[in-house]
C-alpha positions in Angstrom: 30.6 63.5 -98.3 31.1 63.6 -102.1 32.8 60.0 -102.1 31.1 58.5 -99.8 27.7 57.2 -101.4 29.4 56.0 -104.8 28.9 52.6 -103.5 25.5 50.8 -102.8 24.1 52.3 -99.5 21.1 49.6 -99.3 21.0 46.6 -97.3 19.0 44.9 -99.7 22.1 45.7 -102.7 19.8 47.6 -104.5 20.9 50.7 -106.1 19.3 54.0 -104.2 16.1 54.9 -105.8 17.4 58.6 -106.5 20.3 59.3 -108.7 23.5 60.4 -106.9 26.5 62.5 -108.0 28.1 60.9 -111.3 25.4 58.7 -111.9 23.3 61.2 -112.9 24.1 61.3 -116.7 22.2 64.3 -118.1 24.5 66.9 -120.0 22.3 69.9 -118.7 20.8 70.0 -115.2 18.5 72.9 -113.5 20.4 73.0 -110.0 19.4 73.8 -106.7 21.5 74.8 -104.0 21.4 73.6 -100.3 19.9 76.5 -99.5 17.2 76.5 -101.6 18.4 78.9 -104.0 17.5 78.2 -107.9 20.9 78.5 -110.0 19.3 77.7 -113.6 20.5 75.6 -116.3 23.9 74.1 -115.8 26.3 71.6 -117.3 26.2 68.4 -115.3 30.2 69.1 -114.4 29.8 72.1 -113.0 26.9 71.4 -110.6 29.0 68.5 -109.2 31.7 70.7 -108.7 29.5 72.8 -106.7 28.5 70.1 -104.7 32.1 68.7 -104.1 32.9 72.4 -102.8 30.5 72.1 -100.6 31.2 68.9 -99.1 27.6 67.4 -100.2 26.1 65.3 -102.5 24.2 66.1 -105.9 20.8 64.5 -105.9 18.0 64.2 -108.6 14.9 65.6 -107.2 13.2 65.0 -110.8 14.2 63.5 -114.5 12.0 65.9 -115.7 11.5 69.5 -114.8 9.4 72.6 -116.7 11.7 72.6 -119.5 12.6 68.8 -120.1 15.6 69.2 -118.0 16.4 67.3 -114.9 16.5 69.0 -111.5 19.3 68.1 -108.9 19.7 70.0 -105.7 23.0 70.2 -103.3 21.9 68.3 -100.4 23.3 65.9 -97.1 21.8 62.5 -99.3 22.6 60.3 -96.0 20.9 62.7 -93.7 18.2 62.9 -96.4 17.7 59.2 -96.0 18.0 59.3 -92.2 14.8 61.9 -91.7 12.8 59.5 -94.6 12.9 56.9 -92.7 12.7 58.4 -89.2 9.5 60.0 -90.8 8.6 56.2 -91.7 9.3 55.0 -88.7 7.6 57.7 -86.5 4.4 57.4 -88.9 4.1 53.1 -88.4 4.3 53.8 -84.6 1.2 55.6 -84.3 -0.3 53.4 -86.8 -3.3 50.9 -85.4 -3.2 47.3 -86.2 -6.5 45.8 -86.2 -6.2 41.8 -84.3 -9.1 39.7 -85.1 -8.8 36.6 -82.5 -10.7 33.3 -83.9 -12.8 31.3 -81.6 -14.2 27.9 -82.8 -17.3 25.7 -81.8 -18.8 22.7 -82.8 -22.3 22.3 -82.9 -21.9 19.8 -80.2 -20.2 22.3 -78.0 -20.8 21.0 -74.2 -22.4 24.0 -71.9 -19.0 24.6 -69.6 -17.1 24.6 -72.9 -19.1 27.1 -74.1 -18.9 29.1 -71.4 -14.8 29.1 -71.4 -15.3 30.3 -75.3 -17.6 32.8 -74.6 -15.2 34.6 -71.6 -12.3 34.3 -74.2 -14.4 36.2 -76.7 -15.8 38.7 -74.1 -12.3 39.2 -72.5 -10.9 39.6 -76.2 -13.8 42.6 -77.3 -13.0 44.3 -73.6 -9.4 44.2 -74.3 -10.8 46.1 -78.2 -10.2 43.3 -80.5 -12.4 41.9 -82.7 -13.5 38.2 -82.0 -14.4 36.1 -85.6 -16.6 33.3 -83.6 -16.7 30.2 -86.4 -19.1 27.3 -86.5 -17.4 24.0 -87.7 -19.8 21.4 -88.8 -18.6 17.9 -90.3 -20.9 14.8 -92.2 -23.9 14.7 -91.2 -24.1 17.8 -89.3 -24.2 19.6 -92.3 -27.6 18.6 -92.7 -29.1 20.8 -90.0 -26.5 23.2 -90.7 -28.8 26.1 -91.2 -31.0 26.1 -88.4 -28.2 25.2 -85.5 -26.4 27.6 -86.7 -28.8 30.0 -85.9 -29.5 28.8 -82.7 -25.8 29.2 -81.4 -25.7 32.4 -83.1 -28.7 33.6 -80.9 -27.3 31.9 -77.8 -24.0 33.7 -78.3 -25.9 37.4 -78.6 -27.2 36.4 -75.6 -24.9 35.9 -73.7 -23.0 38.7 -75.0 -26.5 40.8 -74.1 -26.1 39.6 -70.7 -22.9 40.9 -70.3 -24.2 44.0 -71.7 -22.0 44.2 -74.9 -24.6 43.6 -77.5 -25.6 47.2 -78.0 -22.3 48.4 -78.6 -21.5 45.6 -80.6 -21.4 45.3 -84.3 -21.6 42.2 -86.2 -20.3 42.1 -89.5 -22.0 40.0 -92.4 -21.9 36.3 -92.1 -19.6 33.9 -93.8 -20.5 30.9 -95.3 -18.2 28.3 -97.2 -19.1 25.0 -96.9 -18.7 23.0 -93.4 -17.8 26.9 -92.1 -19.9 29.6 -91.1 -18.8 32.2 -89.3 -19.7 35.6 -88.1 -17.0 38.9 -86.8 -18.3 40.9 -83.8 -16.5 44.2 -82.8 -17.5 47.1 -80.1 -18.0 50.9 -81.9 -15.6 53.2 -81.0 
């Protein structure tokens, strides 16, 4: 094991983050055993002896310890890497990504379009995504920007009332940014 990791063990050619065997280049080191017993104080040389006897590596746990000195412990530094990023691994499984799905309409927006939007959205929120509807308006349409973009708002709760989602729905705060304006809706739970 001792000879093993002298090399660069990263894909990336990085050096390790944590100081291995003869890199570590502090005269006095507090050493701790693979078993987790507490040696003390001891010259750099003689703790990687230890861990050469033992077929393992010498790691540095800290640069600093209670008395200034650097701690190393004995310790398997591949298998040591191998349970980190298991642990990683294991942890961004059960992690939840959060998918907002756009849906865009024009002002113009014929009814049967409208409708094919609207299931999109209503299929997206059932499936527990969030749905950012956004209102597109261009040249002259920005002039009566503000009040039919309220009225498709209102259509849309509607029909998202007559589906029955509006009261577990929450909208989020309305965006506005200059032809844009758009609005996030997401079920609770």
């Amino acid at each position: 094991m001792f000879g093993i990791l002298k090399h660069n063990n990263n894909r990336n050619g990085r050096e390790p983050s944590q100081l291995i065997n003869e890199k570590i280049r502090a005269p006095q080191v507090q050493l701790i055993t693979h078993t987790g017993e507490n040696i003390g104080t001891v010259p750099r040389r003689k703790a990687l002896e230890m861990a050469q006897d033992a077929d393992l590596d010498l790691v540095m746990i800290s640069p600093e310890g209670k008395e200034g000195i650097p701690v190393v412990k004995i310790m398997d530094f591949g298998k040591s890497l191998y349970e980190k990023k298991k642990k990683l691994a294991e942890a961004k499984k059960h992690q939840k990504t959060i998918q907002v799905k756009e849906i865009k309409i024009r002002p113009k927006i014929g009814e049967h379009d409208y409708q094919t939007k609207m299931k999109q959205a209503i299929q997206f929120l059932n499936t527990g995504k969030r749905v950012k509807i956004t209102l597109f308006f261009r040249g002259r349409e920005n002039v009566t920007k503000q009040e039919r973009g309220m009225q498709l708002f209102e259509k849309i709760n509607k029909t998202f009332e007559e589906h029955g989602l509006l009261n577990n729905l929450v909208q989020e705060k309305d965006a506005r940014m200059g032809q844009f304006w758009s609005r996030v809706y997401y079920l609770k739970g």
